[in-house]
N, C-alpha and C positions, 0 to 999 in steps of 0.2 A: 504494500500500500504506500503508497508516496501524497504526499500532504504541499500544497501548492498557494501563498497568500500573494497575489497581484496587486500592485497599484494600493494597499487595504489602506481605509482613512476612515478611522473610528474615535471614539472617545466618548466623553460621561455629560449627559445632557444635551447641552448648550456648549460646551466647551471641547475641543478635537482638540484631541492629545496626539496623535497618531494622524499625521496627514499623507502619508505614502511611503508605505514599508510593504518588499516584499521580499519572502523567506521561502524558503523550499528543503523537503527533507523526503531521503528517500531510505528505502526498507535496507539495513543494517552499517548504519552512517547515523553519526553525529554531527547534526548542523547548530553551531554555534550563534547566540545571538547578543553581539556585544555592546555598552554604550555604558555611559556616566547613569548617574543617578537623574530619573524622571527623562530619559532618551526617550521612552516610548515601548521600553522592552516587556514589562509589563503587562501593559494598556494592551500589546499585539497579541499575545500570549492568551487574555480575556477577550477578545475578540476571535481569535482564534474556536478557543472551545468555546464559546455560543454567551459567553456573558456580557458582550459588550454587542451593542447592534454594529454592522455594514453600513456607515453609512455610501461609502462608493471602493470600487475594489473588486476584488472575488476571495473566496476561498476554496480549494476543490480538493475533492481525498478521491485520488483517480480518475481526476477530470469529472466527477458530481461535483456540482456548488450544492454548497454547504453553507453560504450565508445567509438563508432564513431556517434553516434548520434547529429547533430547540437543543440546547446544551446535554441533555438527558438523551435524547437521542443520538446527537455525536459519538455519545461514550458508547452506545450499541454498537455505532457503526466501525469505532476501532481507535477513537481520539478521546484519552484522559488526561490531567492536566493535574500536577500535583503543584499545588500555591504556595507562594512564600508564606514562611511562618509558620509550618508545623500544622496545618488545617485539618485538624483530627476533631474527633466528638470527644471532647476530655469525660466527661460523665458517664462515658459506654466504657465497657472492660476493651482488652485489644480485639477480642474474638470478634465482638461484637460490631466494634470499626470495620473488620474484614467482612463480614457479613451485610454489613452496607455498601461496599464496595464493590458488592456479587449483583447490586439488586435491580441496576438495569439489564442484566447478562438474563435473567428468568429461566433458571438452570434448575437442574435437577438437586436434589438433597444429595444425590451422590458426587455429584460433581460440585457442587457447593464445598464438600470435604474435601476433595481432592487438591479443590483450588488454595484450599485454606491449608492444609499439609505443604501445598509447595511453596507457602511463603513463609510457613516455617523451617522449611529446609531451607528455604535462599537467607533469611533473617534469624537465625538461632536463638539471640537473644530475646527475639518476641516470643518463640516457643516456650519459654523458661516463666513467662508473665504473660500468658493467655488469658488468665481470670482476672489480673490486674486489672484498676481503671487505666487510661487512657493518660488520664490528667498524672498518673504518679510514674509516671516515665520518664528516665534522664532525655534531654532534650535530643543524642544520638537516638534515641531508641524512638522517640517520637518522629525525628525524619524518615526511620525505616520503617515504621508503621504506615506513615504519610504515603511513599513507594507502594507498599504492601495494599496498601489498599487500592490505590488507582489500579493498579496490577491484576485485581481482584475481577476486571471486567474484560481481562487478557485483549489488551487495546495493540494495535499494531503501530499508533504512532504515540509515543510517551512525551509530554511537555514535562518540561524538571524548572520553577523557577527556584534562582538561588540556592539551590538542596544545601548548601555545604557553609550557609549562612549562621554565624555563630554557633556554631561545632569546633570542637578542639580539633588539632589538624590528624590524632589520630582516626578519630572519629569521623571526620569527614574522609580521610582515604579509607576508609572504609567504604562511605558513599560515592568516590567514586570509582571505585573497584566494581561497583553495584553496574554501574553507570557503562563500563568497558563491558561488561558481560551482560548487560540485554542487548548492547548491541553490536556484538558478536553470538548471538542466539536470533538477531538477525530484526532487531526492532529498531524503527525508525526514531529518532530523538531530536528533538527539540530543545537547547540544552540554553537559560537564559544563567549566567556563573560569573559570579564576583572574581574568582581566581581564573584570570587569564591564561597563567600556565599549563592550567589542569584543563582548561576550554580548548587550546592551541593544542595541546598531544592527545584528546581522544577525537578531535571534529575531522571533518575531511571537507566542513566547508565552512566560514567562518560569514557574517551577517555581521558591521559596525552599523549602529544608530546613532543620530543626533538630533534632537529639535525633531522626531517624530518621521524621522526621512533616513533611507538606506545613505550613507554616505563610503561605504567599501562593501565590496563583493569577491570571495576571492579563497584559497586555497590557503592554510597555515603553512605549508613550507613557503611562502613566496619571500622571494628575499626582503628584510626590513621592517616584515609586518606589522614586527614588535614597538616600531619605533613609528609605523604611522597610527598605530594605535595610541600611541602615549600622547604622538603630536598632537593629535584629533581630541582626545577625551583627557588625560591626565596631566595636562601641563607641561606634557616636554620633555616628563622624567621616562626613562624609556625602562618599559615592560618588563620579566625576563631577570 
């Protein structure tokens, strides 16, 4: 499944955050989405999975548009989106989280379990706190729940915003170890990452944002990348 945003110019009300960004991501490739703080990386990413309207643009999973498509229905179709910030139901135990994550998929009890076994074998330490609430999980353990659950609706194109967002750095390579092996299991990703370095060595294709507009396109070996990236967005100090 391959995921396609054209020309997309979205944003919240009255106000376009997002005036022409477009990303593309195909089945077992990481496409990188990079930009400062308030670029629009965000805003594309809710737009993307159905919470933000089109206002002009396209979005197509296989050449379908997808931009009146309800968000609940995306995730059937193969596109989950796990949010900055840990977006779990702190008040449900973990199991219970996973079982929300099944529940656009309208699957059997048997495979309900199966799906939920494999995200305790991909995440161990959720197996070990399955009766736990949600809310008493060290903050790594709620990014992997986070994962665990989008996961739950076996999507073929994964959105990751910031996964690796105030996590200790062991914790986060953790998360991104997660990250190299869905996709090399051959899942398309959508990867929006504070850490440059860690964006540049799993992408194979890199998206910069600025002001809500594509400003670079382009390949992470390409020589200097690191340093128009820094030009662009961080002041100069270069990347790396």
């Amino acid at each position: 499944m391959s995921l396609q945003a054209a020309e997309l110019k979205t944003g919240y009300r009255d106000v376009v955050a997002v005036h022409s960004i477009s990303v593309s991501v195909e089945p077992g490739t990481v496409t990188a989405l990079l930009g400062r703080n308030g670029a629009g990386k965000t805003t594309t990413l809710h737009a993307v999975a159905g919470l933000l309207p089109v206002m002009s643009g396209s979005i197509t999973l296989d050449g379908r548009d997808i931009g009146s498509v309800p968000a609940a229905r995306r995730v059937s179709l193969g596109l989950s989106l796990v949010q900055e910030g840990k977006r779990i139901l702190r008040g449900l135990s973990v199991e219970q989280n996973l079982v929300v994550g099944a529940y656009s998929a309208r699957i059997s009890r048997a495979e309900l379990e199966s799906r939920k076994e494999s995200a305790y074998e991909r995440f161990p330490a959720l197996a070990q706190k399955r009766s736990h609430t949600a809310g008493s999980l060290s903050g790594g353990q709620q990014q992997m729940l986070a994962i665990a659950q989008a996961l739950m609706s076996q999507p073929r194109i994964l959105m990751l915003d910031e996964p690796s967002a105030g996590l200790a750095p062991a914790v986060a390579a953790q998360i991104f170890e997660t990250v190299v092996k869905l996709r090399d299991e051959g899942m398309g990703i959508l990867l929006v990452e504070q850490s440059v370095e860690f964006a540049l060595g799993c992408a194979s294709r890199v998206y910069v944002v600025n002001l809500g507009r594509n400003v670079f396109d382009g390949k992470p070996q390409e020589p200097g990348i690191r340093d128009r990236i820094a030009e662009a967005f961080l002041g100069g100090s270069r990347v790396g």
